[in-house]
C-alpha positions as CSV (number, residue, x, y, z in Angstrom):
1,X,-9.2,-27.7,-44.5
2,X,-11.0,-29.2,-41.8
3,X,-10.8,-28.2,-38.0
4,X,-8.7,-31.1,-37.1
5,X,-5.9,-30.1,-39.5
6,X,-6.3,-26.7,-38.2
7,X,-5.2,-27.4,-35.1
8,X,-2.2,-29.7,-35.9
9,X,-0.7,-26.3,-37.8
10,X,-1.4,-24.8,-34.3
11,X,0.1,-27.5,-32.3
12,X,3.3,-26.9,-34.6
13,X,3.7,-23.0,-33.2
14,X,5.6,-22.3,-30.1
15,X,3.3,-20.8,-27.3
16,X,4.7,-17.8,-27.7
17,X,3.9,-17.2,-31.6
18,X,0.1,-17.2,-30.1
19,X,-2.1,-14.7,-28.3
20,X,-2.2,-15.4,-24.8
21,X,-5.3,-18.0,-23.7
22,X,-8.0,-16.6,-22.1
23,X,-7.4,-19.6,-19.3
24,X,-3.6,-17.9,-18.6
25,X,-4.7,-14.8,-17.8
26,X,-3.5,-13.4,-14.7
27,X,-5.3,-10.6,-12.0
28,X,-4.0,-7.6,-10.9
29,X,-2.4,-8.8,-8.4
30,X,-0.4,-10.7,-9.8
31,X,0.8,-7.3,-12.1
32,X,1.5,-5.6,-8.8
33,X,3.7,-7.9,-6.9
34,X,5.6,-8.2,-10.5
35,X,6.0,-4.7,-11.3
36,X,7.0,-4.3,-7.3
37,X,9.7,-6.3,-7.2
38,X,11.1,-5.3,-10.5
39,X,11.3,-1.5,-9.9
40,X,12.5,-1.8,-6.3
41,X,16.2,-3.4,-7.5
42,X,19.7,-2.8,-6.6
43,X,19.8,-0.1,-9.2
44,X,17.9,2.1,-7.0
45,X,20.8,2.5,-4.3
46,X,22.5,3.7,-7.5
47,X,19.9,6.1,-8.5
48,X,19.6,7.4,-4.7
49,X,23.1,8.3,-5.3
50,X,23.0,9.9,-8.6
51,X,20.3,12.3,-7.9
52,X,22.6,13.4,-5.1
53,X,25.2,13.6,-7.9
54,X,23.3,15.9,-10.6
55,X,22.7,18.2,-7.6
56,X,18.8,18.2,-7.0
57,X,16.9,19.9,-4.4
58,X,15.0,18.2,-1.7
59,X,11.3,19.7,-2.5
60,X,12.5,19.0,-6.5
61,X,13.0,15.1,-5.8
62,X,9.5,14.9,-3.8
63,X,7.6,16.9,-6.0
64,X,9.7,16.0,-9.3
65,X,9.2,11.8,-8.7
66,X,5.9,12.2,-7.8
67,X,4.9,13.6,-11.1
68,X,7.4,11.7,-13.5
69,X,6.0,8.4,-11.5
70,X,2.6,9.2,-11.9
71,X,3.1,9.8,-15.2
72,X,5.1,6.5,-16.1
73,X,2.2,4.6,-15.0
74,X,-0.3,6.3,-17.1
75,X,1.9,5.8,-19.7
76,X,1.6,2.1,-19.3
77,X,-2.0,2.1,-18.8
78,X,-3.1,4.4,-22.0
79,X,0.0,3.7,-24.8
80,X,1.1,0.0,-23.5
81,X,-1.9,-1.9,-21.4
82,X,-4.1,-1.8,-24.6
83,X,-2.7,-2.9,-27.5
84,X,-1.2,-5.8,-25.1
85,X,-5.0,-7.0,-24.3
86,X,-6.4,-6.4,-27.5
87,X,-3.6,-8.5,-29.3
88,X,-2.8,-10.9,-26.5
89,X,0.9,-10.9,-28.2
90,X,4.3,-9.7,-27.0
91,X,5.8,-6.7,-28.9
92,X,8.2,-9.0,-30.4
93,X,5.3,-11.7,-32.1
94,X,3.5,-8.4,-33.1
95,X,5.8,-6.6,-35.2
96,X,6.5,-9.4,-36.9
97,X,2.8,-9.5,-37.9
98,X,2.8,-6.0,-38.9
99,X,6.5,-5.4,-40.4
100,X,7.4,-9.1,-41.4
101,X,11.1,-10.7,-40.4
102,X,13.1,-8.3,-41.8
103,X,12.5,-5.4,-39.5
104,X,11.1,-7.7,-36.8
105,X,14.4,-9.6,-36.5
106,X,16.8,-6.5,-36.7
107,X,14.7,-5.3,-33.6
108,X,14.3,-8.4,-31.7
109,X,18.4,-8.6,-31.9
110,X,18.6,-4.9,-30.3
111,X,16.5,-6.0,-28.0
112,X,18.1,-9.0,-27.1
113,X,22.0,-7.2,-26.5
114,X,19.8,-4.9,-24.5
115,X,18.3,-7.2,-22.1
116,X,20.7,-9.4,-21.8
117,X,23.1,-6.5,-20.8
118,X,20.7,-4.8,-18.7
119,X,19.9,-8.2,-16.6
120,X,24.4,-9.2,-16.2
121,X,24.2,-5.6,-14.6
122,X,21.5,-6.6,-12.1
123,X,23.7,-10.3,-11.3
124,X,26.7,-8.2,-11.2
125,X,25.2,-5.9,-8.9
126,X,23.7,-9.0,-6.6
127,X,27.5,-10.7,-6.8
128,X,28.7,-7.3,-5.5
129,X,26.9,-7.7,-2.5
130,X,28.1,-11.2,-1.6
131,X,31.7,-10.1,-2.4
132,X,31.3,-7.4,0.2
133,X,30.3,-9.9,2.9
134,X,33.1,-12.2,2.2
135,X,35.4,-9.9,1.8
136,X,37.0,-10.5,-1.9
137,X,38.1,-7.8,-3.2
138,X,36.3,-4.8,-4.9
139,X,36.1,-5.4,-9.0
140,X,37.4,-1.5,-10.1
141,X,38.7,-2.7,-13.3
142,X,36.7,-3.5,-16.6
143,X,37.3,-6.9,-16.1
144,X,37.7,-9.3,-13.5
145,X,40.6,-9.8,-11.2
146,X,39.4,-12.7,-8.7
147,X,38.4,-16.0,-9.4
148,X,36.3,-16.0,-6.6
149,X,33.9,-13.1,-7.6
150,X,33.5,-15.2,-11.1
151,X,32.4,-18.0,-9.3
152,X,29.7,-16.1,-7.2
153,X,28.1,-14.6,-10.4
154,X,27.7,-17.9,-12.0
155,X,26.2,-19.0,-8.7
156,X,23.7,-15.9,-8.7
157,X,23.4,-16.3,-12.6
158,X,22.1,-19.9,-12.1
159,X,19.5,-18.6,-9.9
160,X,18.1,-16.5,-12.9
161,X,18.1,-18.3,-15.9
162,X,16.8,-21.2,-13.5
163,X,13.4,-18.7,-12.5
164,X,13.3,-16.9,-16.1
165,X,13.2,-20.1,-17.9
166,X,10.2,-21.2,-16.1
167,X,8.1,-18.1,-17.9
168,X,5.5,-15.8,-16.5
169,X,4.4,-17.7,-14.1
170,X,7.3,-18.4,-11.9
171,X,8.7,-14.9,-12.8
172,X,5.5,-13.3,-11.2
173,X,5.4,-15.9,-8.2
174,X,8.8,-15.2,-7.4
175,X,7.9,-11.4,-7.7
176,X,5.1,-11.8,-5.5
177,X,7.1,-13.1,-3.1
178,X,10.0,-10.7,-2.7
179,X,8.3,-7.3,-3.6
180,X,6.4,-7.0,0.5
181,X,9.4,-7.8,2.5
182,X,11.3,-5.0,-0.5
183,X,8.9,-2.8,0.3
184,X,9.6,-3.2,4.1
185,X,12.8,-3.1,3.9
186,X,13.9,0.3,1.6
187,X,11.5,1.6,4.1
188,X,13.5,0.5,7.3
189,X,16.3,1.1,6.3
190,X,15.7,4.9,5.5
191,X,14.2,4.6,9.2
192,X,17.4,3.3,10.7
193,X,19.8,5.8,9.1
194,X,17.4,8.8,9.4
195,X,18.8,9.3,12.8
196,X,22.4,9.3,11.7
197,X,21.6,12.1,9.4
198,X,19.9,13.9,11.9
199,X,22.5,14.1,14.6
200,X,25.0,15.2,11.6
201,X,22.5,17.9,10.7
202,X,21.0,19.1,13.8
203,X,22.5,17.5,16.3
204,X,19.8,15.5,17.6
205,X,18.6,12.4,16.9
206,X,14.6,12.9,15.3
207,X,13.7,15.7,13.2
208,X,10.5,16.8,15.0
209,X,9.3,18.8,12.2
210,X,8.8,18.9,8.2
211,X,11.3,22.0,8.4
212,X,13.8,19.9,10.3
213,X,13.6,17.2,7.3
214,X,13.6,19.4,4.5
215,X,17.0,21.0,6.4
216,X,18.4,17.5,6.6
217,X,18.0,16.8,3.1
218,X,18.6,20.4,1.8
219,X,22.1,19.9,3.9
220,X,23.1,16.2,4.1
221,X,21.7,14.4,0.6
222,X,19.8,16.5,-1.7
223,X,21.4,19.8,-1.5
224,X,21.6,21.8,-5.0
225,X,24.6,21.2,-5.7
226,X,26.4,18.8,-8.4
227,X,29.4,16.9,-7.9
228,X,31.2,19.2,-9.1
229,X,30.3,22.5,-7.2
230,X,28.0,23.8,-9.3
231,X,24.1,24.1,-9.5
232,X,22.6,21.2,-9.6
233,X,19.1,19.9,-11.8
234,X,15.7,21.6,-11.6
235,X,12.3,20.0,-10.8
236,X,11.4,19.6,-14.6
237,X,14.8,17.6,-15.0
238,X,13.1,15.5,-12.1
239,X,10.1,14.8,-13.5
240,X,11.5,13.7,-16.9
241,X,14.3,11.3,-15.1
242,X,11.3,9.6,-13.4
243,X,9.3,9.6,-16.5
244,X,11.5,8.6,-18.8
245,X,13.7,5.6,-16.7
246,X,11.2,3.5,-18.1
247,X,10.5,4.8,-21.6
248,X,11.5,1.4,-23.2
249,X,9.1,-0.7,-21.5
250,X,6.0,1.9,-21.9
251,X,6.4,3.7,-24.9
252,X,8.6,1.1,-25.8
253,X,6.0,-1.0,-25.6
254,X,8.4,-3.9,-24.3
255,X,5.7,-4.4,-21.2
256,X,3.5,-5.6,-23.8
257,X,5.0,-9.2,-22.9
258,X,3.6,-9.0,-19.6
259,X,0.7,-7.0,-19.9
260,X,-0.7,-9.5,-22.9
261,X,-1.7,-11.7,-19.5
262,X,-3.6,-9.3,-17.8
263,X,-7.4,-9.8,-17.7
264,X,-8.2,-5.8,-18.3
265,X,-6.6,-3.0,-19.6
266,X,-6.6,-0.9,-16.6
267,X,-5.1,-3.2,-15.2
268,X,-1.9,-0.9,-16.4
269,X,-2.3,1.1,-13.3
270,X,-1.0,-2.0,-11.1
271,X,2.4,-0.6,-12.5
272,X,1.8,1.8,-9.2
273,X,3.3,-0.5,-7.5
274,X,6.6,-0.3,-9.3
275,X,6.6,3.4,-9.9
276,X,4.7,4.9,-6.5
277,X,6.4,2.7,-3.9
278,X,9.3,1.4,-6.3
279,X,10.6,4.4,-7.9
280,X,9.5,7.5,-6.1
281,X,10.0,5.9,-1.8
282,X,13.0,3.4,-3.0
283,X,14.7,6.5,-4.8
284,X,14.3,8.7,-2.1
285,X,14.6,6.6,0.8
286,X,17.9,5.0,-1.0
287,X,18.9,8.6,-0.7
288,X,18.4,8.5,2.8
289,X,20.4,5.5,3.0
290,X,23.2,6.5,0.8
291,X,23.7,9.6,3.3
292,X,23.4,8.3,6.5
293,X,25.7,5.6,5.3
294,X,28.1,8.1,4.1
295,X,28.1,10.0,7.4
296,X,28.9,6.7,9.5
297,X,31.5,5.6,7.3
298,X,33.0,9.6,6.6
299,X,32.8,9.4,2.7
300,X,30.6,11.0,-0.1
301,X,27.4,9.1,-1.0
302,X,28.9,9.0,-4.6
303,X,32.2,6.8,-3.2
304,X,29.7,4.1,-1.5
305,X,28.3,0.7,-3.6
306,X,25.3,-0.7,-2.8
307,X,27.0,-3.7,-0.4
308,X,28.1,-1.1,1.9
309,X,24.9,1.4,1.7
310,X,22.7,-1.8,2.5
311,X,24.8,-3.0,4.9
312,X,24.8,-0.1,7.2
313,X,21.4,0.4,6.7
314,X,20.4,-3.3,7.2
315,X,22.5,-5.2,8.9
316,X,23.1,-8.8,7.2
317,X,19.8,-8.6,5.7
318,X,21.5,-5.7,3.8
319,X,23.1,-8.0,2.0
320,X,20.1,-9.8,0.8
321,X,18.5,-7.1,-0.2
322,X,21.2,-6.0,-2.9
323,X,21.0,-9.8,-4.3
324,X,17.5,-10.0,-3.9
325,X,16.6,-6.8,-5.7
326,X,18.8,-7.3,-8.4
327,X,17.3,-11.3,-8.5
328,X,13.9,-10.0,-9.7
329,X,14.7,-7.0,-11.9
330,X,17.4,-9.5,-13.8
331,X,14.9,-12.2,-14.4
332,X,11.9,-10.4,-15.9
333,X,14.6,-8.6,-18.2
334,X,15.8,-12.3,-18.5
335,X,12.3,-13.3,-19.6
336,X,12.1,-10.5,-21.8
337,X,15.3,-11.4,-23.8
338,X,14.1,-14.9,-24.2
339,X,11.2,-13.7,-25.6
340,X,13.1,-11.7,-28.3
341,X,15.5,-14.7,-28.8
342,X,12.5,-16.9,-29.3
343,X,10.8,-14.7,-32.3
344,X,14.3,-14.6,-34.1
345,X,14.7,-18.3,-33.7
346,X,10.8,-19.6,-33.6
347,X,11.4,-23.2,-33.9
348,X,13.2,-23.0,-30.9
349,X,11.0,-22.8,-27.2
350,X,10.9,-20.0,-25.6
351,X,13.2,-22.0,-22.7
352,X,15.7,-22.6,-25.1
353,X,16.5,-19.3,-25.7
354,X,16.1,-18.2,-22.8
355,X,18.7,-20.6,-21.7
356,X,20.6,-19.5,-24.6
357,X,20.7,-15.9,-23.6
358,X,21.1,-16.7,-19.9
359,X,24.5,-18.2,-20.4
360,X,25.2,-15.1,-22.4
361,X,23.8,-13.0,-19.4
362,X,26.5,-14.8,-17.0
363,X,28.9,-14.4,-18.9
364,X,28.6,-10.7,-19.3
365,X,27.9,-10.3,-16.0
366,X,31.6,-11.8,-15.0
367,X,32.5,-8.1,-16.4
368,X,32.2,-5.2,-13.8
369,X,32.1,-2.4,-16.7
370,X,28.7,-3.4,-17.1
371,X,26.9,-2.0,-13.8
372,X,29.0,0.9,-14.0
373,X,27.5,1.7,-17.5
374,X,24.2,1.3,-16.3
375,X,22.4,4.3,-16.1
376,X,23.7,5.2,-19.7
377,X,23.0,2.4,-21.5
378,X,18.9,2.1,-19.8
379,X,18.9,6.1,-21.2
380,X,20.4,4.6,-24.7
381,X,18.5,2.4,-25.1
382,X,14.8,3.5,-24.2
383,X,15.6,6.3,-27.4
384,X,16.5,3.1,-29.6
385,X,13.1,1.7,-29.5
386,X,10.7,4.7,-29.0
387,X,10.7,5.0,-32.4
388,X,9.5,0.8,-33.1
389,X,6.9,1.9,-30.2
390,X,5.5,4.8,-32.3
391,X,4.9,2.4,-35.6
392,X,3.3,-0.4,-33.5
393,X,1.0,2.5,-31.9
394,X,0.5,4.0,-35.2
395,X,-0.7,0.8,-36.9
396,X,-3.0,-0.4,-34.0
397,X,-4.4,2.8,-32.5
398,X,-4.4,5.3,-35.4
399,X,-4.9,3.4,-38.8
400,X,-8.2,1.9,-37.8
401,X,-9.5,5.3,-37.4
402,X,-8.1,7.4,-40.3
403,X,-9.5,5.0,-42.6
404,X,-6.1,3.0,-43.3
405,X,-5.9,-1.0,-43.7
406,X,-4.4,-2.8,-40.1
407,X,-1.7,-5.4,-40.9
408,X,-1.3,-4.1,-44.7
409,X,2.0,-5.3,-44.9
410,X,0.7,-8.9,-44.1
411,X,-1.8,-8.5,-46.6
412,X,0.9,-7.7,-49.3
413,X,2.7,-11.1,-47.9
414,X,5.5,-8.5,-46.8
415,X,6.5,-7.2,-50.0
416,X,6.7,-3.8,-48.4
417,X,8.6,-3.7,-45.0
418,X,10.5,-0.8,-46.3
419,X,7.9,2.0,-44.3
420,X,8.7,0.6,-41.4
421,X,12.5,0.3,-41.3
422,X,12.8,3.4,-42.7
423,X,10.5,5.0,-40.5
424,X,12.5,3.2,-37.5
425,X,15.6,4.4,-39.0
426,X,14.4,8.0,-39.8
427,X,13.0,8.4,-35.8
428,X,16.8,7.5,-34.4
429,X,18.1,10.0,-36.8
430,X,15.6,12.4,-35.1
431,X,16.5,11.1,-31.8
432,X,20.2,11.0,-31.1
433,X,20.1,14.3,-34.0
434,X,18.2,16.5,-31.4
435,X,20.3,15.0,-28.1
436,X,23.8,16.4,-30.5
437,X,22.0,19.7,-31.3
438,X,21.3,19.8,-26.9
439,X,18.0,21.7,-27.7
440,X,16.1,20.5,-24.8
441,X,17.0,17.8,-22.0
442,X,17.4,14.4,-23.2
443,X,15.0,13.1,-20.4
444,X,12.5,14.6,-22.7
445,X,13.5,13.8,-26.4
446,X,11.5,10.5,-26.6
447,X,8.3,12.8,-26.7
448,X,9.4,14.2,-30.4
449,X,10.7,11.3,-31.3
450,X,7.6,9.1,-31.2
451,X,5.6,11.8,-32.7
452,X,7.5,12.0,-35.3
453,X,8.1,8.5,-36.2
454,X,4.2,8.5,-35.8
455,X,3.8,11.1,-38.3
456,X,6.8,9.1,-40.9
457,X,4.8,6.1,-40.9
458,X,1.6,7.0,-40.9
459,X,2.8,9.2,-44.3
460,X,5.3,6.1,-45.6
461,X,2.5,3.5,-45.1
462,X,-0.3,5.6,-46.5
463,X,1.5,5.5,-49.9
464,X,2.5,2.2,-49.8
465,X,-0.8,0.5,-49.6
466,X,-1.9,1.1,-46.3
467,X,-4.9,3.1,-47.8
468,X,-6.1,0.4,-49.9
469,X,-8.7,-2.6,-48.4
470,X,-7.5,-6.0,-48.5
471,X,-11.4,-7.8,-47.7
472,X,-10.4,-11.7,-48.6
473,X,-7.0,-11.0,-46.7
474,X,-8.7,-9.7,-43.5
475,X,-11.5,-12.8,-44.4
476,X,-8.8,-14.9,-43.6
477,X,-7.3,-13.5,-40.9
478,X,-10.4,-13.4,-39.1
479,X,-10.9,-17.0,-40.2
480,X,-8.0,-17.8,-38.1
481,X,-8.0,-16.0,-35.1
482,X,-11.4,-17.6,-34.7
483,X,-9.8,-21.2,-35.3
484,X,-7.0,-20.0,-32.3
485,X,-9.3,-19.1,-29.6
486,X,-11.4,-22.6,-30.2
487,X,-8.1,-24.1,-29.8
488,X,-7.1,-22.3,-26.3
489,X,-10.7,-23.3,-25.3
490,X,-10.1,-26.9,-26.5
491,X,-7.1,-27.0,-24.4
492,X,-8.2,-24.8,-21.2
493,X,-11.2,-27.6,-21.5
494,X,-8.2,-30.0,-20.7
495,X,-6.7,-28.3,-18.3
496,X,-7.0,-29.4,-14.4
497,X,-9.0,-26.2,-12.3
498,X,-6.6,-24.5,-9.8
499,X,-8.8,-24.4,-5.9
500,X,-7.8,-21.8,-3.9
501,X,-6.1,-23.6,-0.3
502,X,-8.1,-22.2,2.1
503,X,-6.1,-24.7,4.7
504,X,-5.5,-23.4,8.3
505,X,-1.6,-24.5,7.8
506,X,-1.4,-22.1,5.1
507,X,-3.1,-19.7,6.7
508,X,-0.9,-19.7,9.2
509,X,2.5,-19.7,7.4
510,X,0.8,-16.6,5.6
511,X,0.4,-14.8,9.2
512,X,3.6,-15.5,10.1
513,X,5.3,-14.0,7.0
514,X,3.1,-11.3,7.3
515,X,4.3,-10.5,11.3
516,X,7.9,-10.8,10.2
517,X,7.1,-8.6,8.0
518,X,5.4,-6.3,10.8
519,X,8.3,-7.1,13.8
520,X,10.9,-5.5,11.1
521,X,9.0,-2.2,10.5
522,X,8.2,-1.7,13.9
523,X,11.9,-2.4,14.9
524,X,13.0,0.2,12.1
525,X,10.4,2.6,13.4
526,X,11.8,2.2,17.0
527,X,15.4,2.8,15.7
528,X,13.6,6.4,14.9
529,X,11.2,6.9,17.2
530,X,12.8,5.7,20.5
531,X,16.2,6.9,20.4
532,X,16.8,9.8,22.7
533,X,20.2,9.8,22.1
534,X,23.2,8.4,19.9
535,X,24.3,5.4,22.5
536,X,20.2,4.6,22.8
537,X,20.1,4.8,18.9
538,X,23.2,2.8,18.2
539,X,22.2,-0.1,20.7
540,X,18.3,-0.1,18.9
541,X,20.1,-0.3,15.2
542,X,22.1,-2.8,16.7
543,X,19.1,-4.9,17.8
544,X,17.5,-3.9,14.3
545,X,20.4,-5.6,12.6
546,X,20.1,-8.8,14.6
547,X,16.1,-9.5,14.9
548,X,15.8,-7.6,11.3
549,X,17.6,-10.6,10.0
550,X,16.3,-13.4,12.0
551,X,12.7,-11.8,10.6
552,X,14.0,-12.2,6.8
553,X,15.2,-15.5,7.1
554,X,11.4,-16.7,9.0
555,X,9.7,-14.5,5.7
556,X,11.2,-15.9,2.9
557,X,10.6,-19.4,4.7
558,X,7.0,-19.0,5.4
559,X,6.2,-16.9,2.3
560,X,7.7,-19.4,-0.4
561,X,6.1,-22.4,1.3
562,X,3.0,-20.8,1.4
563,X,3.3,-20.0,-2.2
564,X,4.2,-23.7,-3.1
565,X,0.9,-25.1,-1.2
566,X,-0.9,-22.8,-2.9
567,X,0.5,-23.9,-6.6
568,X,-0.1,-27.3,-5.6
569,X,-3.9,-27.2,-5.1
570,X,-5.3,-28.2,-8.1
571,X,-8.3,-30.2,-8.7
């Protein structure tokens, strides 16, 4: 078969069913504006409020996140970043190469229910925010009881599916351009409402010491003591919350789907940006939100949504905020479940199923049940696919170096897919089996779990063929991974060169951004800093709301144009 024929079979295959071109590969940067924006989401006013709720201790959450976060993004840079590199292939295209459509399809469905789910919480979350500001009523029941709230999450849904369907690229640009002004503003409005807290607490309106802030948030937010009256979690409960929020997408190895497009593996510790300034400051300055905004409005942090925590704390650019955050973590879960609907139906494009899924997604998200399950069914479903994790690690990182045969199922044209179902099967009945017995904290129970679905089907594959060598198999293979990449070279050949614009104009819109950006922290910081007194500090949060808002609208202005000048440059 000559070259020429070759590469009509590979003009037949979706993108997607390929490794990743070496001209699509992406920098670290690009990794850390995506991670950024996903991981600081409207669900993080949520988990603000839920670490208040399980009763942690202030010195427990600062200590606790910082560990669990730190060890999240080693996770992704030692389990996930290298096996996506090395293959170039989403989780999804991978199994399929290792376990064949049988087990690869009953997974890629899981994971589809899954994202889909997880991203109509996210739009339900962002339609919550505009049904705050226009006053419609608050959706308490499982389903929905105004028209007009339905209409506003097919609005916000349409936003979405339009980005997701787009693929990595837009997903990352519009990433990159939210995740800064997110950053700035979980950390102004933790600024603004730090003074609230402190007049509760102490009477005045800056804590002038560590001591005083550790009394604030040993009395007003983090205090010990569960919802229900009792002692609250420890500092190892902490550490595996942070940790483990993310099990699906590290040991998961779902992040394999954007990590195939970075350039190097370490390029797994540009997760930092999700985990460090995401997870650990959004968590606990939500916290500080949550409290101050229960003080104002004289409830518990527990009775608040995240429309009225952002509110308080941000004025009308609180509102954006919630539909902002929950934009970017609902389309790269979007973009996810395309990619899961695209392996089960592979002669559809991935935009097809994507849009597919996306009308699925606002559908769902019409239904208010599904936010409020949220916390439960990311927990759920991280210990459903641990297990898959373990046999994709076990195959790529272990076999070559016991002396066992990569891809052995392939080799055996699939005749044998039973190992890895049953091994899949065997590691949930390990899972959910030690989470009934309660014999040590769930946070923690996707450690066994892939070690033991490790050990199953290292033992199930071993006798199924998995010792043997299959030399004019892996001839072939090799034969064709070779034809691939002088494809993708053939075709990056053809492709017109990006040039950087290095125009003044652009430069400029980029400055301004960036000072918006700059004029809103230092407002926050003066809500703190420069308020003797509570009149002085109402009137400065006052002004923060106002000029906090005007700065948002010039940022997102300035920030996407730039971004659209830059995409245009091509040579």
């Amino acid at each position: 078969m000559n070259e020429t024929t070759d590469f009509q079979q590979l003009e037949n295959l979706q993108e997607e069913q390929l490794p990743v071109s070496k001209h699509k590969l992406h920098d670290w940067t690009h990794f850390a504006g995506l991670y950024a924006a996903e991981h600081v989401a409207a669900t993080e006013f949520v988990i603000g409020a839920t670490f208040v709720a399980l009763g942690a201790k202030t010195m427990d959450i600062i200590l606790g996140l910082l560990i669990g976060n730190i060890l999240a993004v080693l996770s992704w840079t030692l389990i996930t970043t290298p096996i996506a590199v090395e293959t170039r292939l989403s989780l999804y295209t991978y199994l399929n190469k290792i376990a064949g459509n049988s087990m690869s399809k009953l997974y890629n469905w899981a994971n589809v229910i899954i994202f889909t789910v997880i991203s109509a919480a996210m739009v339900t979350v962002s339609a919550s925010a505009v049904r705050f500001a226009f006053d419609i009523p608050a959706q308490l029941n499982w389903y929905p009881t105004n028209l007009w709230f339905v209409l506003i999450v097919l609005i916000v849904g349409i936003v979405v599916v339009f980005v997701a369907i787009y693929g990595f690229n837009a997903v990352s640009e519009f990433s990159g351009v939210c995740a800064p002004w997110l950053f700035v503003m979980f950390t102004s409005g933790a600024l603004v409402l730090m003074p609230a807290l402190s007049l509760d607490v102490l009477g005045k309106t800056l804590p002038t010491s560590w001591a005083d802030f550790i009394n604030i948030g040993n009395q007003s937010i983090w205090t010990g003591v569960n919802s229900n009256g009792e002692p609250g979690i420890g500092i190892l409960e902490v550490i595996g919350f942070g940790w483990a929020a993310n099990t699906i997408t590290h040991f998961g190895l779902i992040d394999m789907a954007l990590l195939r497009f970075a350039k190097k593996k370490t390029y797994g510790l540009a997760t930092s940006t999700g985990m460090l300034f995401g997870h650990y400051i959004a968590w606990i300055a939500a916290g500080i939100m949550g409290a101050g905004a229960a003080v104002i409005l004289g409830k518990t942090i527990v009775e608040l949504d995240p429309g009225d925590v952002a509110f308080y704390a941000l004025g009308w650019s609180g509102f954006v905020i919630v539909i902002v955050a929950g934009w970017t973590t609902a389309i790269t879960n979007l973009y996810r479940a395309g990619l899961a609907a695209q392996a089960i139906f592979s002669s559809r494009s991935r935009r097809d199923t994507t849009l597919m899924v996306g009308l699925a997604m606002v559908v769902i998200g019409c239904f208010p049940f599904v936010f409020t399950q949220f916390l439960p069914l990311l927990t759920y479903a991280g210990l459903l696919v641990v297990p898959v994790g373990a046999i994709v690690f076990a195959e790529h990182q272990i076999f070559p170096r016991i002396g066992y045969t990569r891809y052995w199922s392939k080799f055996q044209d699939y005749s044998n897919s039973l190992p890895a179902v049953a091994s899949w099967a065997l590691g949930l009945v390990f899972g959910f089996g030690l989470n009934m017995l309660d014999v040590m904290s769930f946070y923690y129970l996707f450690i066994p779990t892939w070690i033991f679905t490790i050990l199953v089907y290292t033992l199930l594959a071993g006798r199924s063929g998995a010792k043997q060598q299959y030399p004019k198999a892996e001839a072939e293979a090799q034969k064709w991974d070779e034809t691939v990449e002088r494809y993708q070279d053939k075709l990056a050949s053809e492709k017109p060169q990006r040039i950087e614009d290095k125009t003044i104009f652009s430069k400029a819109l980029k400055i301004i951004a960036f000072t918006a950006l700059a004029i809103t922290l230092f407002l926050a910081a003066r809500v703190l800093f420069a308020s003797p007194n509570e009149e002085a500090y109402i009137l400065n949060r006052d002004t923060f709301y106002y000029y906090g808002f005007i700065c948002t609208i010039l940022y997102f202005i300035t920030a996407y144009w730039a971004m659209k000048r830059n995409k245009s440059a091509t040579a």
